[in-house]
C-alpha positions in Angstrom: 54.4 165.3 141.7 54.1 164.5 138.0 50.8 162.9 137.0 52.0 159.7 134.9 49.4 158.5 132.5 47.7 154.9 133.1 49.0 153.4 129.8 52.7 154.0 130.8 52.4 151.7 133.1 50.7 149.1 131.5 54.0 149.3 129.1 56.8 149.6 131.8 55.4 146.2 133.4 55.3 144.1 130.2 58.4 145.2 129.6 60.2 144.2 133.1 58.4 140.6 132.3 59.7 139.6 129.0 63.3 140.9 130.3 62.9 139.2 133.4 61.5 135.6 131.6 64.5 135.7 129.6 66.6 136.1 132.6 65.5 133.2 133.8 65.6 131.3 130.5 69.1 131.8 130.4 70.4 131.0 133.9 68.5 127.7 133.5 70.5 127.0 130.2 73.7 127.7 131.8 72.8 125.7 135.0 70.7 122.8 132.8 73.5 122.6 130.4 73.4 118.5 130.3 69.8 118.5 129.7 70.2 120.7 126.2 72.4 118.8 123.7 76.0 119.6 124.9 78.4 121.6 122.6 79.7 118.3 121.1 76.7 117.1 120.4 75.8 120.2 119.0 79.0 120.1 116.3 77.9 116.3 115.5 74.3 117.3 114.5 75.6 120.3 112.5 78.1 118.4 110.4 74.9 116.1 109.5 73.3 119.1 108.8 75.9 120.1 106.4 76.5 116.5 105.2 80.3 116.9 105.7 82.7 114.6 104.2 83.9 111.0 106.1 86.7 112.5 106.5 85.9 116.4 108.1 83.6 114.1 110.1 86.8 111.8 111.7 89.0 115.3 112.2 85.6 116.5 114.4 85.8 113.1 116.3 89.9 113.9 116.9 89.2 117.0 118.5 86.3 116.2 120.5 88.0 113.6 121.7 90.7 115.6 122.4 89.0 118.3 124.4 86.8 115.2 126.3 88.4 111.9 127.2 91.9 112.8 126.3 91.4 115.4 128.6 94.0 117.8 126.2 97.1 115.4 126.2 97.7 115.1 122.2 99.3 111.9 122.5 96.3 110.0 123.6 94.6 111.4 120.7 97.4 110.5 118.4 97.7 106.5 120.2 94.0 106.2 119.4 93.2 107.7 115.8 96.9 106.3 114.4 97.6 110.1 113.7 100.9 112.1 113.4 101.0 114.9 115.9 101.6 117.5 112.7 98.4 116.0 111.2 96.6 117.3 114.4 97.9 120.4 115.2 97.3 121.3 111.2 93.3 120.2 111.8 93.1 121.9 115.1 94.7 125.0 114.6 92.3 125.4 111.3 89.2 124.1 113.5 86.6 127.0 113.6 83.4 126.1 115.4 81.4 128.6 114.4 82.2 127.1 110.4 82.8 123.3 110.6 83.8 123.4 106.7 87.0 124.3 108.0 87.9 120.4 108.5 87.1 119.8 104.4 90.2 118.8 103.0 91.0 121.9 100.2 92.0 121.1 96.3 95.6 121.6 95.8 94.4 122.1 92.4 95.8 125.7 91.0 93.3 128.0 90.4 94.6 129.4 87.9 96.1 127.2 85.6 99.1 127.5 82.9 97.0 127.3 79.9 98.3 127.5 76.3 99.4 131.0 74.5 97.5 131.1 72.0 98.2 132.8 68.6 95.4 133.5 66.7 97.0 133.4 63.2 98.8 130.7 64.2 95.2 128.5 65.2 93.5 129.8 62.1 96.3 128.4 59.8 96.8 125.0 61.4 92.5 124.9 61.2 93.2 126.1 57.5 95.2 122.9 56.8 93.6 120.4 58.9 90.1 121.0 57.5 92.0 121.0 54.3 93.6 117.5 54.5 91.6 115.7 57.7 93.4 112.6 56.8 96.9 113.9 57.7 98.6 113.6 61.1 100.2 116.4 63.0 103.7 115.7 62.0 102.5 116.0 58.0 100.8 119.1 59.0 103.8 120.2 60.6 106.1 119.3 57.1 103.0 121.4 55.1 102.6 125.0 57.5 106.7 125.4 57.2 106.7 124.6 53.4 103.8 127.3 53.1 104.0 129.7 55.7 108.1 129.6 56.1 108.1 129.4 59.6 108.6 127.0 61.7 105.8 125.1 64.4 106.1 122.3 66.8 103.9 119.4 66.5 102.9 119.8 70.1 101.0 123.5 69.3 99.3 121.2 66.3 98.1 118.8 68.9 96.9 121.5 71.3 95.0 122.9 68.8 93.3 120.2 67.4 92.6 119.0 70.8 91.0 122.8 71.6 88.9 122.6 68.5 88.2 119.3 68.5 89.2 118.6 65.0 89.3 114.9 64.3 87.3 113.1 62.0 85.7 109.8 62.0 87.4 107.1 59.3 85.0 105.5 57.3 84.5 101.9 57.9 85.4 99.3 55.4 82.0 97.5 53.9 82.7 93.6 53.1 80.8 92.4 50.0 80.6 89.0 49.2 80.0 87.9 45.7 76.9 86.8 45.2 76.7 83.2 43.2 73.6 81.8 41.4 74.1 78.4 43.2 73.9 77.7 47.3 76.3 76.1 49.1 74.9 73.7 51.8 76.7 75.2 55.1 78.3 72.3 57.4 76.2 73.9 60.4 73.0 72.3 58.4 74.8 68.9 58.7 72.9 66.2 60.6 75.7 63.8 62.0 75.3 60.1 62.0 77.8 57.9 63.9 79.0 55.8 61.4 82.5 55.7 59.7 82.3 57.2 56.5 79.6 59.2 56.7 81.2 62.7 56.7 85.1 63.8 55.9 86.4 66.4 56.4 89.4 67.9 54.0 91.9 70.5 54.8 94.9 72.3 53.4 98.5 73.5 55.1 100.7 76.2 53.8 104.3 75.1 54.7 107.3 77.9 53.8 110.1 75.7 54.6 113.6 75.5 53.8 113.3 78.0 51.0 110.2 76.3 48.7 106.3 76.0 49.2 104.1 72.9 50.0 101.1 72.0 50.1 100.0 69.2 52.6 96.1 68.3 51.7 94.7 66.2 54.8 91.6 64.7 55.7 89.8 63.1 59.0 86.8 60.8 59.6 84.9 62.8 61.6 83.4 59.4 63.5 86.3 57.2 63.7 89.1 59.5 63.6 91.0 57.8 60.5 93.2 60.4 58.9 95.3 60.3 55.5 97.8 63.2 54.6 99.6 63.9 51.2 102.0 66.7 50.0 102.2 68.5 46.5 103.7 71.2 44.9 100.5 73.5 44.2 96.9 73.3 45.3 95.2 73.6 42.6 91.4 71.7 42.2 93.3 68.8 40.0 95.9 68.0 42.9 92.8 67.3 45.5 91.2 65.5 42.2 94.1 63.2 42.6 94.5 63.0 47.0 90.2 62.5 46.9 90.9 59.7 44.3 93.7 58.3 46.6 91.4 58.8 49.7 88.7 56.6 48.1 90.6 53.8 47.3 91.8 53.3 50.8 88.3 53.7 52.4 87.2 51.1 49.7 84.7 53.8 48.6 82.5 54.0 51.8 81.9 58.0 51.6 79.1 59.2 51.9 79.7 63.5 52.5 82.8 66.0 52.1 83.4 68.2 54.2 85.9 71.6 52.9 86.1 75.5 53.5 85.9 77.4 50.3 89.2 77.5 49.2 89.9 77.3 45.4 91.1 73.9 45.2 88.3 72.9 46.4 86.0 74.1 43.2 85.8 73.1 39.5 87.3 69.8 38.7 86.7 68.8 42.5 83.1 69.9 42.4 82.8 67.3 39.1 84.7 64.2 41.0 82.0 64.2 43.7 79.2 64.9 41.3 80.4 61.8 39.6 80.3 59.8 42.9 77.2 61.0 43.5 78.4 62.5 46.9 76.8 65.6 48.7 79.7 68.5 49.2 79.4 70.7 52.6 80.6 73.7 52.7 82.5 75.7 55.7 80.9 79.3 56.6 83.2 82.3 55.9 85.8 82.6 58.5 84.7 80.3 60.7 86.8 78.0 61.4 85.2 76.5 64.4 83.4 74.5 61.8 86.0 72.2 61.4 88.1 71.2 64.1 88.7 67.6 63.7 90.7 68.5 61.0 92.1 72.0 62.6 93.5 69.6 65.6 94.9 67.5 63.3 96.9 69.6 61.6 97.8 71.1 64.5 99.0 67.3 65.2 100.3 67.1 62.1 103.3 70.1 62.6 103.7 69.4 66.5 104.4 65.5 66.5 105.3 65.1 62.8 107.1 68.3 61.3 108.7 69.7 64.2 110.9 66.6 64.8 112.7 67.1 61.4 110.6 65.0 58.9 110.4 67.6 56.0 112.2 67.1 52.9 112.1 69.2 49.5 111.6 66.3 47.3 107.8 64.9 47.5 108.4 61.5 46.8 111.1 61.1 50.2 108.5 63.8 51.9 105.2 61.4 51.2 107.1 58.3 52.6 107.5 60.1 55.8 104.5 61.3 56.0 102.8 57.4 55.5 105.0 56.0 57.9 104.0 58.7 60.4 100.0 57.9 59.7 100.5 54.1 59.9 101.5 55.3 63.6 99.0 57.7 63.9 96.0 55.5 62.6 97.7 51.8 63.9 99.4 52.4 67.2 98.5 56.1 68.7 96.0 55.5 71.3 93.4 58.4 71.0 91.4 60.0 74.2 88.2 60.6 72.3 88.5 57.0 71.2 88.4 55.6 75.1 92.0 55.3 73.8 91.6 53.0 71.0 93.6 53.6 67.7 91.3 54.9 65.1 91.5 51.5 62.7 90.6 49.5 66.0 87.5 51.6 66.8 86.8 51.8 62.7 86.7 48.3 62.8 83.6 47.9 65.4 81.7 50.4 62.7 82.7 48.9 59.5 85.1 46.0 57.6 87.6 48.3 56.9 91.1 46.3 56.0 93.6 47.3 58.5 96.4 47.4 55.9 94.3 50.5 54.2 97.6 52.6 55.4 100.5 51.0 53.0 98.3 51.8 49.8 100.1 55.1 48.8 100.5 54.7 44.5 103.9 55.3 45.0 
């Protein structure tokens, strides 16, 4: 009989207990199944894990539901999800449990993609010319490589490459100046309004290209009461709104008290010296802004709609001014206006000031 030594045994008995723990370990696993989190449980907490998609996610749901309460009939699964049958068997057939990112949906994107052939000599030329001449367009550049090179180069490879190299350049912006004048002009936005007629008038030129000539309709609107008074001539310079200003005055029995015009030309010079002369303070419109007149704007716009578009125009001035007065003794006499509370403008002019209601036949011919 062999004499064994004491420590051998010491290590033969540890050893028979840690196999024998994890014997037991793993029939109560098997037979304690419920109690540990089930295999589907398992896959749910492992796609959190992996923060899968919303959609690998629903494709896990399919098939668990599939191997569960469907109890493997595809159709259920199919009725409950609103899937095709195709769209199943393609997820479960690629299912892998042991890697879930098998239910990811995969790019269809080409790994490799066509890109362009590029010819070096080709790229260095059309970089050549376009750093030569920025300002030209691919179809000039195009025109300029065969005329030098004497061959010949789509416009599309000229794109390509100055979309590779990004070759574009930035345009400058255009810089506005305004001239700078040793007087100020009192801006109409600085205008405190008083409601009284006469106080401030606004004046206004149209352009008309009709029937082969040029006209010029001056207008002009109370900005209080609404009274208006148009006339047409053949050029718009300052000493043809000399003469309508003149003819304005008379009718309003010289009760004005401001002018109101943008800063067109024909409102400077011997304009400027009429009102200095009346001793009346001339507004000005900002540049481009012509929000700072609409009374007159939505007269005009009046002005073509009810009176020009209904056939009223006439080369000859005198026949054209007629028309145009027996249009504003409507306008100013019998129109009913909604700002107004729908009064005519003389009828609400006449609870403001003695204007004469027969202000509209004076026209000096």
């Amino acid at each position: 009989m062999k004499w064994r030594k004491p420590f051998q045994s010491g290590k033969i008995r540890s050893t028979n207990s840690l196999i024998s723990s994890t014997m037991v370990y793993e029939n109560y696993r098997k037979n304690n199944s419920k109690e540990f989190t089930s295999t589907y449980k398992r896959w749910r907490n492992i796609a959190k894990i992996l923060k899968l998609s919303k959609q690998a996610r629903n494709r896990l749901e399919w098939i668990i539901y599939y191997e569960t309460k469907s109890k493997n009939n595809i159709s259920l699964v199919c009725r409950y999800f609103g899937i095709g049958r195709s769209t199943f068997y393609k997820w479960y057939n690629r299912f892998n449990e042991s890697n879930l990112h098998t239910l990811e949906s995969i790019s269809t994107r080409l790994i490799n993609r066509h890109s362009r052939q590029k010819e070096w000599m080709k790229d260095e030329r059309i970089i050549t010319l376009r750093k030569k001449y920025p300002y030209f367009g691919k179809m000039k550049i195009q025109v300029i490589y065969k005329q030098i090179y004497k061959e010949n180069i789509t416009s599309w490879y000229i794109q390509r490459v100055i979309e590779e190299y990004n070759l574009y350049y930035r345009k400058r912006k255009k810089q506005y100046t305004q001239k700078r004048s040793s007087r100020v002009k009192k801006k109409i936005s600085e205008c405190v309004k008083q409601p009284t007629t006469g106080f401030l008038l606004h004046l206004d030129t149209i352009v008309l290209h009709l029937q082969g000539v040029k006209r010029y309709v001056i207008t002009a609107i109370d900005d209080y009461s609404k009274i208006t008074y148009a006339r047409v001539y053949k050029s718009h310079t300052s000493i043809a709104t000399v003469d309508f200003f003149k003819r304005l005055n008379y009718v309003l029995e010289g009760k004005i008290e401001n002018v109101h015009t943008d800063n067109g030309s024909e409102f400077h010079k011997y304009f400027e010296k009429a009102l200095k002369q009346l001793n009346l303070i001339h507004w000005w419109s900002r540049p481009r802004t012509p929000k700072d007149n609409p009374s007159n704007e939505r007269f005009n716009r009046t002005f073509k709609e009810e009176f020009l578009n209904w056939g009223n125009f006439n080369k000859d001035n005198n026949i054209f001014n007629k028309r145009i007065t027996d249009w504003l003794i409507e306008y100013n006499s019998i129109r009913p206006h909604e700002n107004l509370n729908y009064l005519t403008p003389l009828q609400f002019a006449e609870k403001t000031m003695n204007l004469s209601t027969m202000w509209s036949s004076c026209t000096f011919g």
